[in-house]
C-alpha positions as CSV (number, residue, x, y, z in Angstrom):
1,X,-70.4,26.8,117.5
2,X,-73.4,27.7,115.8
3,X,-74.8,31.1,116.2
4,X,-77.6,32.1,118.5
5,X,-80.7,32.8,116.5
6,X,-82.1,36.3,116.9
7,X,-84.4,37.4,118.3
8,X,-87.6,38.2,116.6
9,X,-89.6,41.1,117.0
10,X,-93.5,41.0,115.8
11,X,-94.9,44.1,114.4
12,X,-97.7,45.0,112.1
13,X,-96.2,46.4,108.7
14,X,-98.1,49.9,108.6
15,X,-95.5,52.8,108.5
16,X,-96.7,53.2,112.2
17,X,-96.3,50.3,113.3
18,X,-92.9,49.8,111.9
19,X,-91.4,53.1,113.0
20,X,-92.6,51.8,116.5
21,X,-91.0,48.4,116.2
22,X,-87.6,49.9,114.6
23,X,-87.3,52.0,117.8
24,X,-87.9,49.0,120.0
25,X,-85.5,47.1,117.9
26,X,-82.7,50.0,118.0
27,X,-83.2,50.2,121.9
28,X,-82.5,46.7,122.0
29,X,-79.5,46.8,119.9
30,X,-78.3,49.2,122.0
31,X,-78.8,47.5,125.6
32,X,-77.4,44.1,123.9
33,X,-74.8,44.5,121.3
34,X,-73.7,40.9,121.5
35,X,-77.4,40.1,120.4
36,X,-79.1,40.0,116.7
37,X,-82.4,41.2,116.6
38,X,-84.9,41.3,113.6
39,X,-88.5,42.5,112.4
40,X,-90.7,39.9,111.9
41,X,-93.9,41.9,110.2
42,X,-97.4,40.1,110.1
43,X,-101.0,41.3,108.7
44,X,-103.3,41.2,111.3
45,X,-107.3,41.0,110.9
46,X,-107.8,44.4,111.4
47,X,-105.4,45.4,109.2
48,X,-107.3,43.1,106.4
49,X,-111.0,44.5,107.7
50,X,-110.1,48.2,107.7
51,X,-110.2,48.4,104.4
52,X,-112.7,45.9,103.6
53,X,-116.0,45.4,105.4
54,X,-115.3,47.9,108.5
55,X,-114.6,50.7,106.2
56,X,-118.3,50.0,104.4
57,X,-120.5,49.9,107.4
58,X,-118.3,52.2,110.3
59,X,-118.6,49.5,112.3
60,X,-115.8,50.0,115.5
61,X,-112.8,47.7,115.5
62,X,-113.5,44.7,117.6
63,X,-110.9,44.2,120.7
64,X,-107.7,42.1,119.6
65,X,-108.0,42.5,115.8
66,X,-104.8,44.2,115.8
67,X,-102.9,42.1,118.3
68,X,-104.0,38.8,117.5
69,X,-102.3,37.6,115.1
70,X,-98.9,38.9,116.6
71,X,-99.6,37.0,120.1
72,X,-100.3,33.8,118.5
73,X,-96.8,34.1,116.6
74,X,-95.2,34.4,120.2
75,X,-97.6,31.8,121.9
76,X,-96.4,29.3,118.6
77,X,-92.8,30.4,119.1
78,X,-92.3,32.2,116.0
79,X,-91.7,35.5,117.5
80,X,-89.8,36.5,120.7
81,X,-91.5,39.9,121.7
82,X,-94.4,41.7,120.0
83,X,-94.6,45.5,119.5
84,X,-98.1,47.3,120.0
85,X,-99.4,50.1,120.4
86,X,-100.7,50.1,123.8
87,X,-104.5,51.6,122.9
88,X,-104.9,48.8,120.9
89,X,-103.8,45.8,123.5
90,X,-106.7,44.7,125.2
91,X,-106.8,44.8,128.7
92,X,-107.0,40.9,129.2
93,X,-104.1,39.2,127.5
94,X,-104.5,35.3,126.6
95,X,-102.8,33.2,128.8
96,X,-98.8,32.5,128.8
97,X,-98.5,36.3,127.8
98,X,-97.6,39.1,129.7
99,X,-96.9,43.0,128.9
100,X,-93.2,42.8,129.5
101,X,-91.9,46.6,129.2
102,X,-93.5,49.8,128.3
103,X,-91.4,52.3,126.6
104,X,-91.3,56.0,127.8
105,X,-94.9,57.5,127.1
106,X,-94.6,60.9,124.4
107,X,-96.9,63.3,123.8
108,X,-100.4,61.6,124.5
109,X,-102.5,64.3,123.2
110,X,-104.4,65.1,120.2
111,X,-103.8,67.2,117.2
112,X,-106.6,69.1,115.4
113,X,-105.3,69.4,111.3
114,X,-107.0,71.2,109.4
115,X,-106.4,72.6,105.6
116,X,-104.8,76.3,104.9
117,X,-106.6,79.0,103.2
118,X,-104.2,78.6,100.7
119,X,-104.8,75.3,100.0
120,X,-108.8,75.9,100.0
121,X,-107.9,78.3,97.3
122,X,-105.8,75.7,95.2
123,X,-107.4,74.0,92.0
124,X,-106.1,70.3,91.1
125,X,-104.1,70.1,87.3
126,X,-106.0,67.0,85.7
127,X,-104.5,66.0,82.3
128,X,-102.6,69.0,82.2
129,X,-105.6,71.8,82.4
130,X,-107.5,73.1,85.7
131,X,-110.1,71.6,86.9
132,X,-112.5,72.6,89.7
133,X,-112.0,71.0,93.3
134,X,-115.5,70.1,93.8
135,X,-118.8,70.0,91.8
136,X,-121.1,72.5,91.7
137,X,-123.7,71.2,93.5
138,X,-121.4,70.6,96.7
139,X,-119.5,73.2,98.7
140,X,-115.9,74.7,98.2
141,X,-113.2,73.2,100.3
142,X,-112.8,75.6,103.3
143,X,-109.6,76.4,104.9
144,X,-108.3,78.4,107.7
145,X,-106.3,80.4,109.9
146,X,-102.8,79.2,111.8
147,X,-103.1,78.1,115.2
148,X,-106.7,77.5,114.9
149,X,-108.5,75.9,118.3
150,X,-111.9,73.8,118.5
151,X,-113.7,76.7,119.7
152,X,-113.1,78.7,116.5
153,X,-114.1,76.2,113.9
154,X,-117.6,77.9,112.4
155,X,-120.9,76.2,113.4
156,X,-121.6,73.2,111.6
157,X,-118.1,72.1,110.8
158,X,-117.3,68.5,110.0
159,X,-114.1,67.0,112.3
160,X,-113.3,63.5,111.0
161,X,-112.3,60.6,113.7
162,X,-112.5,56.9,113.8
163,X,-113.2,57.5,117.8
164,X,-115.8,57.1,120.0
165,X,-114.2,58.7,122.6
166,X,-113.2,61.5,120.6
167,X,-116.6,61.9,118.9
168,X,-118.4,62.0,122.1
169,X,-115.9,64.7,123.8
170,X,-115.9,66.6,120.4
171,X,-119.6,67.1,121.0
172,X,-119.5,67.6,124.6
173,X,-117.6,70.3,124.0
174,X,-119.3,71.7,120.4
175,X,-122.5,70.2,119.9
176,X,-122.7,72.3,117.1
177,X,-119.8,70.5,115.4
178,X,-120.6,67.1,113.0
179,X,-118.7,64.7,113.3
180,X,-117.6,61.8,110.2
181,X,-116.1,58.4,110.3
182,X,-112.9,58.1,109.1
183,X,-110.7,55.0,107.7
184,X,-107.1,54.5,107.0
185,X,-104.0,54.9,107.9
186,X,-102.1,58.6,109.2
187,X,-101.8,59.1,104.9
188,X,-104.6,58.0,103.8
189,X,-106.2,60.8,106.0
190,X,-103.9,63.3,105.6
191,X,-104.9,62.8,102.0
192,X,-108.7,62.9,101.9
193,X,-108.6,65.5,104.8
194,X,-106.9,67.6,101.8
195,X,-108.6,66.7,99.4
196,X,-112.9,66.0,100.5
197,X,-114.3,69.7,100.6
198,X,-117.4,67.6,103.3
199,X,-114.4,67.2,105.9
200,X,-113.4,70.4,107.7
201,X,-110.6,68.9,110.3
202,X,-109.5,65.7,111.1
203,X,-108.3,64.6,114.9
204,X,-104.9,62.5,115.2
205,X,-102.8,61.4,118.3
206,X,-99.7,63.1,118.2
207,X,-97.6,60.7,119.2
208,X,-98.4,58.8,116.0
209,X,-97.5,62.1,113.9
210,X,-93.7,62.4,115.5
211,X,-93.1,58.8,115.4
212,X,-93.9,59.2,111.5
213,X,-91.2,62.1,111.3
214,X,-94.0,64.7,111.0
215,X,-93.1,68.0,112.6
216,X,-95.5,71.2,113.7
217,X,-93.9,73.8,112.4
218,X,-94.0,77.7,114.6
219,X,-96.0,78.8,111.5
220,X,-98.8,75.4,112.0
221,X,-97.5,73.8,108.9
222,X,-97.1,70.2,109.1
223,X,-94.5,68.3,107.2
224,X,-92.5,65.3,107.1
225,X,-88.9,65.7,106.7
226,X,-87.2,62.5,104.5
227,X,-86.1,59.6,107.4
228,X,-82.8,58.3,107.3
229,X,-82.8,55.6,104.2
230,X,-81.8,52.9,106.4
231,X,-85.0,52.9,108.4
232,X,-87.6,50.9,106.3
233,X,-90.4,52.0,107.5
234,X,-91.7,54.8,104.5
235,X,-93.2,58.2,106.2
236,X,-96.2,58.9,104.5
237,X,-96.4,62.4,102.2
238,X,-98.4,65.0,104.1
239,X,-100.0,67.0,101.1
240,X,-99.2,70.6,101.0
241,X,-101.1,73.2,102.7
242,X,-102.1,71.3,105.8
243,X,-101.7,73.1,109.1
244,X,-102.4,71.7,112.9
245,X,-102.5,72.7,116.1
246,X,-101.9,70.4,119.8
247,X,-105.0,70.6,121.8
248,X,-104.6,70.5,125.6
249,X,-105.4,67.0,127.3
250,X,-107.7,69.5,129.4
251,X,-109.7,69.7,126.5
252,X,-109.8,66.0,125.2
253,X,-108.4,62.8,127.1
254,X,-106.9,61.0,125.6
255,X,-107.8,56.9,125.1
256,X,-105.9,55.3,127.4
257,X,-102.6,53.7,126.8
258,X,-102.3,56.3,124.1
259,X,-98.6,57.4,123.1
260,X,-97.0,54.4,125.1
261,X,-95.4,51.4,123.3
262,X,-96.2,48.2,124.7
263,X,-93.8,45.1,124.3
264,X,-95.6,41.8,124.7
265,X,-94.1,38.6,125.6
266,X,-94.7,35.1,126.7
267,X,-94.5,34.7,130.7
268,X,-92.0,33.4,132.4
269,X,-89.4,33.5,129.8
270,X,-86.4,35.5,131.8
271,X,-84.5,35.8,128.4
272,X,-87.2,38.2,127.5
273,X,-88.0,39.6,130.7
274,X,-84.7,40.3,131.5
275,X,-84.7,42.0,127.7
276,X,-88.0,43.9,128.5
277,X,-86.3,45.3,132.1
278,X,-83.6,47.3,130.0
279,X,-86.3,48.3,127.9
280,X,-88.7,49.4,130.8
281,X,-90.2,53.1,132.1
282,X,-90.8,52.9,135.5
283,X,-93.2,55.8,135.8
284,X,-95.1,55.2,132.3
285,X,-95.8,51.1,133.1
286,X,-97.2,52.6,136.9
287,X,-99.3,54.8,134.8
288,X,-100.8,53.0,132.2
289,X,-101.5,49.8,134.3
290,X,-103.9,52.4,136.6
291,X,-105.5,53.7,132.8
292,X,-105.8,49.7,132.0
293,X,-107.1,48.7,135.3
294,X,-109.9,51.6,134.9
295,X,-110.9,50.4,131.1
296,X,-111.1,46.5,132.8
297,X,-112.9,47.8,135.5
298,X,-115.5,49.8,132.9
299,X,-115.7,46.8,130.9
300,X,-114.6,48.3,127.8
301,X,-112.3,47.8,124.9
302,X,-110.0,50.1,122.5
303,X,-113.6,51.4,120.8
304,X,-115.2,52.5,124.5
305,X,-116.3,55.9,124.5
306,X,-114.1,56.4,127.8
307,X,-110.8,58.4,127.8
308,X,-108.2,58.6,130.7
309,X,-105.0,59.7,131.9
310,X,-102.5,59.0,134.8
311,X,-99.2,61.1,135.5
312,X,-97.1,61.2,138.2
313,X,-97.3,64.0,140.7
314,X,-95.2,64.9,143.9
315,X,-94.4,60.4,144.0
316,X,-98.1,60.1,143.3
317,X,-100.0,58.7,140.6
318,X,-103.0,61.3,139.3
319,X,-105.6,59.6,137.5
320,X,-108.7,61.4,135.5
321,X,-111.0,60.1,133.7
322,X,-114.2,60.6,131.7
323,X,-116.9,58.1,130.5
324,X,-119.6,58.3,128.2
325,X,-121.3,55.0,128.5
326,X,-124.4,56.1,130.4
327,X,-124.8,58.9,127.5
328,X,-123.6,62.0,129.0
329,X,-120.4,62.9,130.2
330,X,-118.8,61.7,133.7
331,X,-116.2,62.7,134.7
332,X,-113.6,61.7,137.9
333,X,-110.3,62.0,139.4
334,X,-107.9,59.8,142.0
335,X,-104.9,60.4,143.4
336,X,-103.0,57.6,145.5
337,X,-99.4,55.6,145.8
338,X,-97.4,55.0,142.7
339,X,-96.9,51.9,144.0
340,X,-101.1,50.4,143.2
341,X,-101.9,51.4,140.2
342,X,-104.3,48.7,139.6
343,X,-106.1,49.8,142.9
344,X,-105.9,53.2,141.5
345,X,-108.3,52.6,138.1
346,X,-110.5,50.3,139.8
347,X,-111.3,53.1,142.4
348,X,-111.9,55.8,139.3
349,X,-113.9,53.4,137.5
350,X,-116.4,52.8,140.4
351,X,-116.7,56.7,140.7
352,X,-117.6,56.7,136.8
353,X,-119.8,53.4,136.7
């Protein structure tokens, strides 16, 4: 008999996005030996425009641009289950799709980098002599302290993000602080955050940094230990000198969906949803379906300067949230059964509208 065809799994081909998809793909493996799974890796839009004409005018990314692509190769049949990252599905999905299984949310929080003194200090080797950092008509890089938090960054400092939602709660907090548009992927930042003397910090989810092998080290140093050669997704280098610090979801929400993976398949295939059950978290799918429903409800997309998140509490789901759409902050919180989620955001976003 001819052997059954694997399964294909759709992924962009950032080093993100394919450390996401490898773990999908290993859990799979796992749940169902007899079964051959494969990465199926596709450019989306976004991917082409974030480099291109988004990066030139700081426009935000439009909703889908990073999905698209990936849910037309499952609606054509030439992918079996699509791996996102679940801030960047839209909250309407096109018909004969469904979000079949969320993975077990990690960290959702953010992480403030930031460069060392030491690396302030440091002068570049170009063609074999010293050369200054910066010209003399700009500043020196600055660098600073381990363990350093939002409130002691000095007055005027620039935090890069690509985030509405972290701009606006940046300033809410420090309206002191200016805030730059950033492009690129977790590297590419790392790299000019190093590097551009005009940026000061630079704001990251975490749960993008683990899933890239980056660690936080006791001392504040981050660094990227070698993954296993098999993997083939490539970590990218964090420069030398580099520190961070967590900063408590108190302090900044988080977008929602952030640090869940999202598999996306077509509906009504049991193959795949019975697939997508092994893969499933309970508690996570409950949570981020109320964080969803709320983002419908507000009528916004990935780029809406609104931020929320749901845990579960004594059986119960606790939602907060905070929106920026009128101009200044609003903030909210429910509380209510596990078991209505959708119910749940809809209530938080009429507080908020």
């Amino acid at each position: 008999m001819p052997a059954e065809p694997p399964i294909r799994i759709a992924t962009r081909g950032s080093p993100l996005a394919l450390a996401q998809a490898e773990t999908v793909a290993a859990l799979c493996r796992a749940a169902f030996p007899r079964l051959r799974f494969e990465l199926k890796i596709i450019r989306t839009t976004g991917d082409k425009l974030q480099k291109a004409t988004l990066a030139r005018t700081g426009e935000g990314v439009p909703k889908g641009l990073f999905t698209k692509e990936l849910e037309v190769a499952l609606l054509r049949g030439q992918a079996d289950l699509a791996v996102h990252s679940l801030k960047d599905l839209p909250t309407e999905l096109p018909a004969g799709l469904t979000l079949g299984a969320v993975l077990k949310r990690a960290d959702p929080g953010d992480v403030l980098v930031y460069r060392s003194e030491a690396l302030a200090r440091q002068t570049h080797v170009v063609a074999g002599a010293q050369a200054r950092d910066w010209e003399p008509s700009t500043r020196p890089r600055r660098g600073f302290p381990p363990h350093l938090r939002l409130a002691d960054l000095p007055a005027g400092a620039v935090v890069a993000t690509s985030s509405p939602r972290r701009r606006e709660q940046l300033l809410a907090l420090r309206a002191d602080l200016h805030v730059r548009e950033i492009r690129g992927n977790v590297g590419t930042r790392l790299q000019k955050l190093a590097e551009r003397a005009e940026l000061d910090a630079l704001l990251l989810a975490a749960a993008g940094l683990e899933r890239l092998g980056m660690k936080i080290g006791e001392d504040g140093t981050l660094s990227c230990p070698v993954l296993d050669s098999a993997s083939i997704s490539a970590p990218p280098a964090v420069p030398d000198g580099l520190l961070a610090v967590r900063l408590p979801v108190e302090e900044i929400l988080p977008a929602v969906g952030q640090a869940a993976i999202g598999v996306e398949i077509r509906a009504g295939d049991t193959r795949l949803e019975a697939i997508c059950a092994r893969l499933n978290h309970h508690d996570t799918f409950q949570c981020v379906s109320a964080e969803r429903a709320f983002l419908r409800a507000m009528g916004g997309g990935c780029q809406a300067p609104v931020a929320a998140l749901a845990r579960v509490v004594e059986g119960q789901i606790r939602l907060r949230g905070i929106s920026f759409r009128s101009g200044a902050a609003r903030r909210g919180e429910v509380r209510g059964d596990l078991k209505q989620p959708v119910a749940l955001g809809e209530a938080l976003a009429e507080q908020l509208q």
